[in-house]
C-alpha positions in Angstrom: 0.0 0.0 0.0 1.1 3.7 -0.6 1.0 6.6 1.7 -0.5 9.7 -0.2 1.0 13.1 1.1 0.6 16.4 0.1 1.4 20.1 0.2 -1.7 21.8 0.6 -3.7 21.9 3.5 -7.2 21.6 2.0 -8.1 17.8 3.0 -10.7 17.8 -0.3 -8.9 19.5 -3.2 -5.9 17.4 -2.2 -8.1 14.4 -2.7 -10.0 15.5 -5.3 -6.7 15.8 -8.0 -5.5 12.1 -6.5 -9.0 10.7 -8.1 -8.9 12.4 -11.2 -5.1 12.0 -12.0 -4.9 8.2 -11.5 -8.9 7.9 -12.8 -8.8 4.3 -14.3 -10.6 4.8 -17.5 -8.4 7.9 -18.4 -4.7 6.1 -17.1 -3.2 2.9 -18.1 -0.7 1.6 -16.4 1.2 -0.2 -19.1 1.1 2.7 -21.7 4.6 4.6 -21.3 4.1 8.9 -21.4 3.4 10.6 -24.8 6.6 11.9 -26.3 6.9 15.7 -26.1 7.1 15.9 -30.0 7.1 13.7 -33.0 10.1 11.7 -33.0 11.2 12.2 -29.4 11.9 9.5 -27.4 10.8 9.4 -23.9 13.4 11.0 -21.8 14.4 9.0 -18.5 16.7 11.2 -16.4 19.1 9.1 -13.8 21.1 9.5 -10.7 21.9 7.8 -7.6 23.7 8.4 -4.3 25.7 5.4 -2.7 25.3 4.9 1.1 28.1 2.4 1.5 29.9 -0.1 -0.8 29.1 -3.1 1.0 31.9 -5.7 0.4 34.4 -6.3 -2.7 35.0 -10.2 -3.0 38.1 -10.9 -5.5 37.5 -14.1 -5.6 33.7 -14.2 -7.1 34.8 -11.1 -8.9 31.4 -9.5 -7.3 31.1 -5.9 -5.5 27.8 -5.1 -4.2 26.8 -1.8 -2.7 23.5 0.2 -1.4 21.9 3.2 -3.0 19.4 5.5 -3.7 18.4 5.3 -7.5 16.4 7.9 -8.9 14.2 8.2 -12.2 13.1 11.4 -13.3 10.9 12.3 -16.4 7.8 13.8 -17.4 4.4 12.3 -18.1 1.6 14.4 -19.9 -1.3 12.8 -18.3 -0.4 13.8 -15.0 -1.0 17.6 -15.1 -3.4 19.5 -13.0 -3.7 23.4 -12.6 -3.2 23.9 -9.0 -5.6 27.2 -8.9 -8.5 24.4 -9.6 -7.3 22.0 -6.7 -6.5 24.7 -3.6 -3.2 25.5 -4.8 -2.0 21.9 -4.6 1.3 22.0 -6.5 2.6 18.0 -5.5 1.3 14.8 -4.7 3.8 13.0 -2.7 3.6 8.8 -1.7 5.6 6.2 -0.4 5.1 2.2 0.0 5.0 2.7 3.9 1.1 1.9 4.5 -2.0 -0.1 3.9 -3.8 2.4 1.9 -6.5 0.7 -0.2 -6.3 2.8 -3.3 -3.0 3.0 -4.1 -1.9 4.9 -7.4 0.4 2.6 -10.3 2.4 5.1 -12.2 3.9 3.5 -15.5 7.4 3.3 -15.1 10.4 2.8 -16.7 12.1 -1.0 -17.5 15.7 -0.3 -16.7 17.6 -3.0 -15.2 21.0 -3.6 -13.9 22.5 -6.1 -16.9 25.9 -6.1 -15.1 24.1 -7.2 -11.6 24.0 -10.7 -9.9 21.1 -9.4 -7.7 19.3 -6.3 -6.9 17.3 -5.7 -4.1 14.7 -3.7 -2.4 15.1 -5.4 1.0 12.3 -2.9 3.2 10.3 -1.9 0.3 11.6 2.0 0.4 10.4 3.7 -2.6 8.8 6.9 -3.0 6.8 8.9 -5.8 6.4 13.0 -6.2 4.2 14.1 -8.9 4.4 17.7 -9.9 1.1 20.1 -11.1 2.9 20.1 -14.6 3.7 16.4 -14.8 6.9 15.9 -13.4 7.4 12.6 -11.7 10.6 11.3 -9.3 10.9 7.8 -8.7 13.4 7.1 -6.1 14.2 3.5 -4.4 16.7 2.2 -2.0 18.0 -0.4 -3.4 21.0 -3.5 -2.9 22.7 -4.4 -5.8 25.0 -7.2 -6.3 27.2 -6.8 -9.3 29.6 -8.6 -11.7 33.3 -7.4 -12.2 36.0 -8.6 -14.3 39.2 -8.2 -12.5 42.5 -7.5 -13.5 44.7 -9.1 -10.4 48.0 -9.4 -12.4 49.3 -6.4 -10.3 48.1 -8.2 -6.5 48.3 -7.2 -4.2 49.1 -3.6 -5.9 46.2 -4.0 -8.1 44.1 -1.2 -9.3 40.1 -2.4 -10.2 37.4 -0.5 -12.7 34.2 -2.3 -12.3 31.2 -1.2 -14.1 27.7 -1.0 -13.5 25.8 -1.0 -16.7 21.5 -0.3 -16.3 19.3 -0.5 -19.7 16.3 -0.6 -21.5 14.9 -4.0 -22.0 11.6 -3.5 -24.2 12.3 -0.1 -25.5 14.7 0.9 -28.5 16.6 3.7 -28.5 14.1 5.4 -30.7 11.6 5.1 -28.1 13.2 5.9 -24.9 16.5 7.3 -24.1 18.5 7.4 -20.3 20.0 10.5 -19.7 22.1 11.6 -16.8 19.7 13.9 -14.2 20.5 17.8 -14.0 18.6 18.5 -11.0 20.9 15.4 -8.8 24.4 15.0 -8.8 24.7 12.2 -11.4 26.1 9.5 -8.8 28.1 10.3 -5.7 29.6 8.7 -2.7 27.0 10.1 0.3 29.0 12.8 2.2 27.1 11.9 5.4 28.7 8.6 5.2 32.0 9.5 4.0 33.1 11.6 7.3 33.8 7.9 9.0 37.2 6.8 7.3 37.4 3.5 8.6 33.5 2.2 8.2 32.4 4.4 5.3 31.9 4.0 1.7 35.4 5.3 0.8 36.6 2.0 2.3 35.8 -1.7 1.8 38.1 -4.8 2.6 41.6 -3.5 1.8 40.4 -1.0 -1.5 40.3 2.6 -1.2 37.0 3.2 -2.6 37.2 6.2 -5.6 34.3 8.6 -6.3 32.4 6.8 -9.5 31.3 8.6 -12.9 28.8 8.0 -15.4 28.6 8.0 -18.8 26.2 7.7 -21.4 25.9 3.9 -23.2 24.0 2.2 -25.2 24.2 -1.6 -26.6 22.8 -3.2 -29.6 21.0 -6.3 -30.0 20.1 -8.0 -33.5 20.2 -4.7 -34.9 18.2 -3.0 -32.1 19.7 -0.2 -30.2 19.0 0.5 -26.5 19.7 3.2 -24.2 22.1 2.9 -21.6 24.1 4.5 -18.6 27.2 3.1 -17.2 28.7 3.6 -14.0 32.6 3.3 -13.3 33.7 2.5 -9.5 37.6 2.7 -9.3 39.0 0.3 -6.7 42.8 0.9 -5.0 44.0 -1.5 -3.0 46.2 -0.2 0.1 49.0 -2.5 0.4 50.3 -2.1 3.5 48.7 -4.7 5.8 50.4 -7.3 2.9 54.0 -6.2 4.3 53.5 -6.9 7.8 50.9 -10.5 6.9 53.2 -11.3 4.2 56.6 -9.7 2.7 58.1 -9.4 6.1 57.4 -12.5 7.5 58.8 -14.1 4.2 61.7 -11.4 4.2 62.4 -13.5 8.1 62.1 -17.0 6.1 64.7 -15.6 3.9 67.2 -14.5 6.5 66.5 -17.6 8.7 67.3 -19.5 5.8 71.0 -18.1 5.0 71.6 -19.1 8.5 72.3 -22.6 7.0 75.6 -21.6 5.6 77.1 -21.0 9.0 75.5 -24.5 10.4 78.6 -26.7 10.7 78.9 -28.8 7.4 79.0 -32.2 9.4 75.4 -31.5 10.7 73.3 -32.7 8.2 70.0 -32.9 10.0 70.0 -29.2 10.6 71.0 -27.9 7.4 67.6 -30.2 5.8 65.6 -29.2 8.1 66.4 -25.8 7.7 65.8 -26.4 3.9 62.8 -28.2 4.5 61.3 -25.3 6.7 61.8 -22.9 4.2 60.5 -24.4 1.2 57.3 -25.5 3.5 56.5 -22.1 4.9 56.8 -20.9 1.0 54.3 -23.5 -0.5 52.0 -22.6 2.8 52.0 -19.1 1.5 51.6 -20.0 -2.6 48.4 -22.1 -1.0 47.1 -19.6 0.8 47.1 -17.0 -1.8 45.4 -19.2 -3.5 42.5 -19.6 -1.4 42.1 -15.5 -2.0 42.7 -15.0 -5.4 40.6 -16.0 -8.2 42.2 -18.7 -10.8 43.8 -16.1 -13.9 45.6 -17.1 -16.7 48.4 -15.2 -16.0 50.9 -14.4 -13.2 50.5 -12.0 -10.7 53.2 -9.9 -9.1 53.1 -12.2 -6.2 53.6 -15.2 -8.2 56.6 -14.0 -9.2 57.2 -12.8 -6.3 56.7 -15.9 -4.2 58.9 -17.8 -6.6 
């Protein structure tokens, strides 16, 4: 159910532009906005703010984060003149109650074709309607998304995952993303971003850069469709890797030279020696293992291990 709020407070005008906006005879659902002119596509206007990357798993090659994704565009049939309805200028709802009548705006089909999963865990969505037809969409939303990674520089790697969202039914001709000038396009939340050890400019051991967006679009069978894409730049801080790693094998190293001062007669000592480091070196190649994803190539590490 939806929540209706407005701006105005006359309790009947308010009402009384609800009925005849989302009247049932004179709005369908499944039939998208009239263009503004001939030959115009629909215009759907994106941006989003992210609350918090979430986790960055190298070894699924999967980042997932949460948001606030909003739509913005105009619809035709939802236009009042405020004089007639007490001034009302807005009509403001959100899936937060049990109201009985509760409006279904057509919306757009974007999707998330780069995502694994996508979300809207509580339900959190909201509409606002403006007198001249105006309509925001926003959601909080979960998404779970694909990267290809590059790890042949690990642990001093450098990721650029993408995050590509696109029409599924509507050509290019028909309907068209564009980036939102009233919101900043997509940004890190600056609320969040004041913690630096549990906000979204950090997750696992990557420094988390501010993403861009760009326009896209893809083509199937011949049939172009509207796109945006989303870059998220991932730095990996390497430091915890020399204390968990390069110094402890920098030790092995060391303790290992000791050998050529072990008295030639003793043997045992001078294998075992031997023996320890090459075990504490295949412990580390198999651990590494267990973190990184299977590449083709070798990694810095790899050679570094070696």
């Amino acid at each position: 159910g939806y929540d209706v709020h407005t701006n105005s407070t006359a309790g009947d005008p308010c009402g009384n532009v609800y009925e005849v906006l989302f009247d049932a005879v004179k709005y369908e659902q499944d039939v998208p906005p009239e263009p503004v002119a001939e030959h115009v596509p629909i215009n759907i206007m994106l941006s989003a703010t992210i609350l918090k990357v979430n986790s960055m798993d190298i070894k699924t090659q999967t980042y997932a984060y949460s948001m606030y994704f909003r739509q913005e565009w105009f619809d035709n049939r939802l236009t009042w003149e405020p004089e007639d309805f007490g001034h009302q200028r807005y009509l403001n709802w959100s899936a937060t109650s049990t109201l009985s009548t509760s409006p279904f705006l057509w919306t757009s089909d974007g999707f998330f074709s780069t995502a694994t999963t996508v979300s809207n865990p509580d339900s959190d969505e909201s509409f606002t309607v403006r007198y001249d037809g105006f309509v925001l969409w926003s959601r909080l939303l979960q998404v779970t998304s694909f990267c290809e990674m590059n790890m042949k520089f690990y642990p001093f790697d450098y990721q650029e995952c993408i995050t590509d969202i696109e029409s599924y039914a509507y050509p290019m001709t028909d309907l068209v993303f564009t980036l939102s000038t009233n919101y900043t396009t997509i940004e890190l939340d600056p609320n969040s971003a004041a913690c630096s050890m549990c906000a979204v400019n950090t997750v696992d051991a990557y420094l988390v850069e501010a993403p861009s967006a760009y326009l896209s679009s893809k083509t199937y069978r011949g049939v172009t469709f509207s796109g945006v894409r989303w870059v998220f730049g991932f730095s990996r801080a390497p430091g915890t890797y020399f204390i968990t790693m390069f110094l402890p094998l920098w030790l092995i190293c060391v303790l290992s030279m000791g050998s050529c001062w072990i008295d030639t007669d003793a043997a045992t000592a001078r294998v075992s020696m031997g023996i320890t480091t090459v075990l504490v070196l295949i412990s580390q190649i198999n651990g590494q293992k267990g973190v990184v994803p299977d590449t083709r190539y070798i990694t810095c590490l790899d050679v570094y291990l070696l």
